[in-house]
C-alpha beads as a LAMMPS data file, in Angstrom:
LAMMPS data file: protein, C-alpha beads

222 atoms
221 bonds

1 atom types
1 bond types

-500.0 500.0 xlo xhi
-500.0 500.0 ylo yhi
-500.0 500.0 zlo zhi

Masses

1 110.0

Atoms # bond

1 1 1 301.855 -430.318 352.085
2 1 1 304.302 -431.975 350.157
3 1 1 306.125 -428.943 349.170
4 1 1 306.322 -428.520 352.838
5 1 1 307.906 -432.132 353.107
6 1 1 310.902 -431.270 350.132
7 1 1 311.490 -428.712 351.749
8 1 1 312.346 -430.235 355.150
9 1 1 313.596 -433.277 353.690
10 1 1 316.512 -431.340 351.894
11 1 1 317.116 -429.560 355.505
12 1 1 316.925 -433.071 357.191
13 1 1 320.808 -434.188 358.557
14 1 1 319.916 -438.250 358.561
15 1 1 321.893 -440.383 360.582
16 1 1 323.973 -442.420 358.909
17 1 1 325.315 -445.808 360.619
18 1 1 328.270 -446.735 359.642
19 1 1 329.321 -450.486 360.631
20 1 1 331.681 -451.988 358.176
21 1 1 330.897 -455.378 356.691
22 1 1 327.425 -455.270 357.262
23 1 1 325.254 -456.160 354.063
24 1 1 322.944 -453.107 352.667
25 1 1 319.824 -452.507 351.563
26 1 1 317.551 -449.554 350.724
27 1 1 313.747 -448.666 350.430
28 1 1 311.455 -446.266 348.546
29 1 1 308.859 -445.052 350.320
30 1 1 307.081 -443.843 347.237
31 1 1 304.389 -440.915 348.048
32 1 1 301.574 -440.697 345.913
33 1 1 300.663 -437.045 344.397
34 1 1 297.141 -436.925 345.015
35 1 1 294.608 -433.997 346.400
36 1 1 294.843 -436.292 349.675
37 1 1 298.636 -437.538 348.922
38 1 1 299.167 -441.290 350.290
39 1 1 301.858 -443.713 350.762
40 1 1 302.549 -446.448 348.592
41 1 1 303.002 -450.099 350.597
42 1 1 303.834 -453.515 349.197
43 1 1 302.823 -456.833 350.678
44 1 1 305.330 -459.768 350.999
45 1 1 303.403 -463.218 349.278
46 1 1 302.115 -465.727 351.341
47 1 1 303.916 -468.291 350.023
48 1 1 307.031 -466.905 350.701
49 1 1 309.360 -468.791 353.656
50 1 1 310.509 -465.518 355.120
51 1 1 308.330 -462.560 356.023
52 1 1 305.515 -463.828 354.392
53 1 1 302.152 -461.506 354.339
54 1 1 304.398 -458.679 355.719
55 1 1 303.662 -455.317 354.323
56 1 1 306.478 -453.487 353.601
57 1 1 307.733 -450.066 351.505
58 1 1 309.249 -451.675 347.963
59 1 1 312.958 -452.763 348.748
60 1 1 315.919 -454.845 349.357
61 1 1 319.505 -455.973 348.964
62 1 1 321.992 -453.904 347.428
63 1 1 323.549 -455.386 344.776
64 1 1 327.290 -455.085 343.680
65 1 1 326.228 -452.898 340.284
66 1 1 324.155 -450.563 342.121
67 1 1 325.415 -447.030 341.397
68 1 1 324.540 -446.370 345.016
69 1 1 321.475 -447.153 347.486
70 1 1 319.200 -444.908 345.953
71 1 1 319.827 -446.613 342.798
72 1 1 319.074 -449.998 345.085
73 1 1 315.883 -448.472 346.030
74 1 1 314.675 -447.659 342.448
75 1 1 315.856 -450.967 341.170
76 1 1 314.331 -452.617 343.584
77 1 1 310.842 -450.464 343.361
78 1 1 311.321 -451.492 339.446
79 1 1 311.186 -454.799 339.858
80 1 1 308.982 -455.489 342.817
81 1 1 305.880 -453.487 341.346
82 1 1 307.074 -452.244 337.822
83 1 1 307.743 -448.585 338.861
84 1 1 309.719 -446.188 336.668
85 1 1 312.767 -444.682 337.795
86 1 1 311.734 -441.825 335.618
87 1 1 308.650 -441.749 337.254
88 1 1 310.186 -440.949 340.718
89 1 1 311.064 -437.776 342.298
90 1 1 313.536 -438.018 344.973
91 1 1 312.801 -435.446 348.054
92 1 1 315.793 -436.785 350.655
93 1 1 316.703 -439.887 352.468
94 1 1 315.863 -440.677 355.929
95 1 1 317.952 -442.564 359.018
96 1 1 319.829 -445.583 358.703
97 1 1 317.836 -448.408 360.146
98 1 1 320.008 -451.467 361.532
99 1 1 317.877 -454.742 362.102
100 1 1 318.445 -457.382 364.424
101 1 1 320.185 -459.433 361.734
102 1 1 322.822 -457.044 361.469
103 1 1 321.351 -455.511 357.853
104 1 1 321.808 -451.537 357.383
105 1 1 318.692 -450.624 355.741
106 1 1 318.821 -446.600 354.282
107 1 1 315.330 -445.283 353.578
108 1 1 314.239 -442.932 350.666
109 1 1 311.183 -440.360 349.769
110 1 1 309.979 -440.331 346.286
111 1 1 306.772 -439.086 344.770
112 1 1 305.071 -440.434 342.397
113 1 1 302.427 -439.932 340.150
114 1 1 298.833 -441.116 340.409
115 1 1 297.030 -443.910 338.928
116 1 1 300.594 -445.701 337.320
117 1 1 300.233 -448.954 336.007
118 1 1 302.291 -450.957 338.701
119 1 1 301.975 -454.694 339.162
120 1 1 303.129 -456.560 341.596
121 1 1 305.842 -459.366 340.784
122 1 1 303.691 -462.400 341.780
123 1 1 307.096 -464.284 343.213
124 1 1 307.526 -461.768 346.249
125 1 1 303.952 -459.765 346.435
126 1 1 300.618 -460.712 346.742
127 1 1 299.651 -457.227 346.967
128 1 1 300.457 -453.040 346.449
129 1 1 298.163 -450.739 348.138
130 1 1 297.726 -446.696 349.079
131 1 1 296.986 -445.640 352.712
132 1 1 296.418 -441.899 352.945
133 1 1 299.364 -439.763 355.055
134 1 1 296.148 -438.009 356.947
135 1 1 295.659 -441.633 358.470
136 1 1 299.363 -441.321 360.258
137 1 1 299.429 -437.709 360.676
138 1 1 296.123 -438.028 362.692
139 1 1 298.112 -441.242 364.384
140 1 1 295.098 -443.810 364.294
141 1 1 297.571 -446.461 365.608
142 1 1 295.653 -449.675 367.044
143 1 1 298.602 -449.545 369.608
144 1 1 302.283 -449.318 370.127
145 1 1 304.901 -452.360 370.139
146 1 1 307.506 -451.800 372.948
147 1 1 310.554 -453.144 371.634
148 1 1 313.431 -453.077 374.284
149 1 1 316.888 -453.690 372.929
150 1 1 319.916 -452.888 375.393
151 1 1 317.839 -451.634 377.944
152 1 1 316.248 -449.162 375.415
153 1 1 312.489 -448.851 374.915
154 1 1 311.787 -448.506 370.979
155 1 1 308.151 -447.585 370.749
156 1 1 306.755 -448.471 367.556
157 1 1 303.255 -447.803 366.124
158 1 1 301.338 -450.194 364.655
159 1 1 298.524 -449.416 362.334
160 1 1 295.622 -451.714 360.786
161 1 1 294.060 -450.217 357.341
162 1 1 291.790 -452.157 355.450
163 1 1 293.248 -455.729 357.250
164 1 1 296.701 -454.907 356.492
165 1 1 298.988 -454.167 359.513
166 1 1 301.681 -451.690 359.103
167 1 1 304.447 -452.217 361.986
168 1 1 307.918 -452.903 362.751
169 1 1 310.377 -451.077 360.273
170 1 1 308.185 -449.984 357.713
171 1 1 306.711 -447.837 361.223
172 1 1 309.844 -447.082 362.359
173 1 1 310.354 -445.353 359.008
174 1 1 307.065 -443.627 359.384
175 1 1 307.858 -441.980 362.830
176 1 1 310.895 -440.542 361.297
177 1 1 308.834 -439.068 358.044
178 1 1 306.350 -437.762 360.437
179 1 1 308.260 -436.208 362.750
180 1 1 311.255 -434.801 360.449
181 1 1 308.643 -433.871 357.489
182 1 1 305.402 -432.987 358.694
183 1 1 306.678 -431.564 362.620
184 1 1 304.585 -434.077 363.984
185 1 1 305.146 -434.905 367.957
186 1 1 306.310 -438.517 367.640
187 1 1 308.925 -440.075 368.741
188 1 1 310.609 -443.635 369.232
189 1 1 311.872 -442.909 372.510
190 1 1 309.250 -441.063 374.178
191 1 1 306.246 -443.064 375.603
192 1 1 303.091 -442.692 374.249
193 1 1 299.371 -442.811 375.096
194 1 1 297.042 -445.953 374.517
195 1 1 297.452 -449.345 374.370
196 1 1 301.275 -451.040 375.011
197 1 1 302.259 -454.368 373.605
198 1 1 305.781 -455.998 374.765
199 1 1 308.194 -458.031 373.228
200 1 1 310.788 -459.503 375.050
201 1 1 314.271 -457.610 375.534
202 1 1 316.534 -458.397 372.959
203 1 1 320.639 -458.115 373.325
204 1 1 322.307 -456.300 370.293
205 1 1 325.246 -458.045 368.639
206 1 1 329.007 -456.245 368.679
207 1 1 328.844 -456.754 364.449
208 1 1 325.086 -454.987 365.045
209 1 1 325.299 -451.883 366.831
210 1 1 328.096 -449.637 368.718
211 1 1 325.630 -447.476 370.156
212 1 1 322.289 -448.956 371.072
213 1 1 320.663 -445.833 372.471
214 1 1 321.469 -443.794 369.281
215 1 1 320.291 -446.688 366.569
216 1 1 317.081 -448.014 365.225
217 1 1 316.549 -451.187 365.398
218 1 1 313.639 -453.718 363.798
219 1 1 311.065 -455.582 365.196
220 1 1 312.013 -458.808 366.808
221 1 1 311.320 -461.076 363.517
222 1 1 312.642 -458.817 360.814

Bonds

1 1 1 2
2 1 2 3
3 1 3 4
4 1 4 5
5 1 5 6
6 1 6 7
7 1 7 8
8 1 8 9
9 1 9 10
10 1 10 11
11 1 11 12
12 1 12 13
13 1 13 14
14 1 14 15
15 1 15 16
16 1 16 17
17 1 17 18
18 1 18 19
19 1 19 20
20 1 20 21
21 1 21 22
22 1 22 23
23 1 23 24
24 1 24 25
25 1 25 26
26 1 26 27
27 1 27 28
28 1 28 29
29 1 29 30
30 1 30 31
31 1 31 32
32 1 32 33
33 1 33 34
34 1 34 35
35 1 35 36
36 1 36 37
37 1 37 38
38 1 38 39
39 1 39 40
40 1 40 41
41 1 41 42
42 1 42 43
43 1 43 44
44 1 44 45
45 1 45 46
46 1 46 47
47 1 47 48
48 1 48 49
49 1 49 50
50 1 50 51
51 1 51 52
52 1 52 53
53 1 53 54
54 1 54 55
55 1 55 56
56 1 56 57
57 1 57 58
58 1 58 59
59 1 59 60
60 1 60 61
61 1 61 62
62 1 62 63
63 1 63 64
64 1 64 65
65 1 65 66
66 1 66 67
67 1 67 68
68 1 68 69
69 1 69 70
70 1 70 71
71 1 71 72
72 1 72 73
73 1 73 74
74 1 74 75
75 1 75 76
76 1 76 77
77 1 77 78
78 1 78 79
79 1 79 80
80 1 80 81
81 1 81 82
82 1 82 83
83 1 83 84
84 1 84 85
85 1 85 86
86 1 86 87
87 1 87 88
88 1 88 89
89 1 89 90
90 1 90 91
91 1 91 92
92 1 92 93
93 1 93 94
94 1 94 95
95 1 95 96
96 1 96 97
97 1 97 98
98 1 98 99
99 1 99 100
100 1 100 101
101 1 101 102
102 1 102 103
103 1 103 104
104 1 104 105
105 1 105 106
106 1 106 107
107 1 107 108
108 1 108 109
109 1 109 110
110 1 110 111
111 1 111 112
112 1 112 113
113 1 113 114
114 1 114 115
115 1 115 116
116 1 116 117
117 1 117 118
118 1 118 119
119 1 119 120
120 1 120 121
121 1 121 122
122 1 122 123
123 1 123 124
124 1 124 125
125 1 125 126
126 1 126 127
127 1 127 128
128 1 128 129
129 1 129 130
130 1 130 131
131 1 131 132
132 1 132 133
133 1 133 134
134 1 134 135
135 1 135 136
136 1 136 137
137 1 137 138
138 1 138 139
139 1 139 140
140 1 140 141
141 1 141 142
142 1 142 143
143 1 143 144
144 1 144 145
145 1 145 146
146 1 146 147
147 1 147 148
148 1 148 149
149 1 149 150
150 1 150 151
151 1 151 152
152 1 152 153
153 1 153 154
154 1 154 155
155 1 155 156
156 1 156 157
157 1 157 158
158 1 158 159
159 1 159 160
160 1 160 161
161 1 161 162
162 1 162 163
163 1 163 164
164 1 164 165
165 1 165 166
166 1 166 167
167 1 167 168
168 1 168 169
169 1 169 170
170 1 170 171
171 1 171 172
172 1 172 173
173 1 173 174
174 1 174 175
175 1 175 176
176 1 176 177
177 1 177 178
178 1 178 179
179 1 179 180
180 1 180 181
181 1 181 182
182 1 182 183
183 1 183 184
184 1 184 185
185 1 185 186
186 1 186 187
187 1 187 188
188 1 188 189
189 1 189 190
190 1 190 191
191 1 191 192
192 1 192 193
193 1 193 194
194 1 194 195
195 1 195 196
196 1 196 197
197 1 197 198
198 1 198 199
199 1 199 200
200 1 200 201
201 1 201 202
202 1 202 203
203 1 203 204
204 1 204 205
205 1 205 206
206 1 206 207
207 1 207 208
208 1 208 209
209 1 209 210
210 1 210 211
211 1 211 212
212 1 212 213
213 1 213 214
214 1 214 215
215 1 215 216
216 1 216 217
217 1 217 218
218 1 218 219
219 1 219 220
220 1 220 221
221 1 221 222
């Protein structure tokens, strides 16, 4: 399986959004090398005044010493829940995401070994936890956010494992792994079956988006 997912990572053309003077930021999404590989997910402390109990891949701002954003992404994995650089190997990058608040957010695929011993930096987590790929390949969404922006219809999974809710970008991200690494039928753009849930339409900004039919955007509050 996850030879499978180097391989079409590294064949994988990822867009790449490029909007001038927009602040950056980068995410692992760290895979887990295990019989049944999973992905690794963070979750935001509760005491925090922004995005609080959010779960999240590790992440964030890119800072003016960072090499580039894959060196954002490791720092940031680093310090968020102690994970070794050295300890990651890099299979590809995925789409630019641009949220709502006009950050560019550039994804990254990592594995990493089992059973490290990560920790979560008690002044931004409250938690790290595994959820198995088989649990998105076999797409056991509860439903799917409709997120309109511009007239187009982003529709996002959202999953519940263990009373944590994976949705918004951290899902966006996931349709694109799915779909580009594992040939799964999903997409953002096409309708799917079950259950709908809609937000109301939301108006991109000039600074945000040239093209809203061709970007990704997150959820409302993100």
């Amino acid at each position: 399986m996850l030879e499978t997912l180097r391989n079409r990572l590294q064949q994988l053309s990822p867009q790449r959004l490029d909007h001038a003077g927009l602040p950056e930021a980068a995410v692992l999404l760290p895979i887990v090398e295990r019989p049944d590989p999973t992905l690794l997910f963070t979750r935001r402390a509760r005491h925090l005044s922004t995005h609080s109990g959010q779960v999240a891949f590790p992440g964030g701002m890119r800072e003016p010493y960072d090499r580039d954003l894959y060196a954002t992404a490791l720092r940031e994995a680093q310090e968020e829940v102690a994970l070794d650089p050295g300890h990651v190997t890099a299979l590809g990058r995925l789409s630019d995401v641009i949220s709502l608040h006009g950050i560019r957010v550039t994804p990254w695929v990592g594995i990493i070994p089992p059973d490290l011993p990560l920790v979560a930096d008690p002044g931004e987590l409250d938690a790290i936890f595994e959820v198995p790929l088989s649990h998105f390949l076999d797409d056991r969404r509860t439903h799917t956010d409709v997120i309109t922006v511009d007239g187009v219809a982003h529709y996002v999974p959202s999953y519940q494992v263990d009373g944590h809710v994976i949705w918004g970008l951290s899902a966006m991200m996931l349709v694109e792994l799915l779909a580009e690494g594992f040939a799964m039928p999903i997409d953002l753009y096409q309708r799917p079956a079950g259950a709908l849930r809609h937000y109301p339409e939301r108006r991109s900004t000039p600074s945000s988006a040239s093209n809203s039919a061709s970007s990704r955007f997150l959820r409302p509050n993100e």
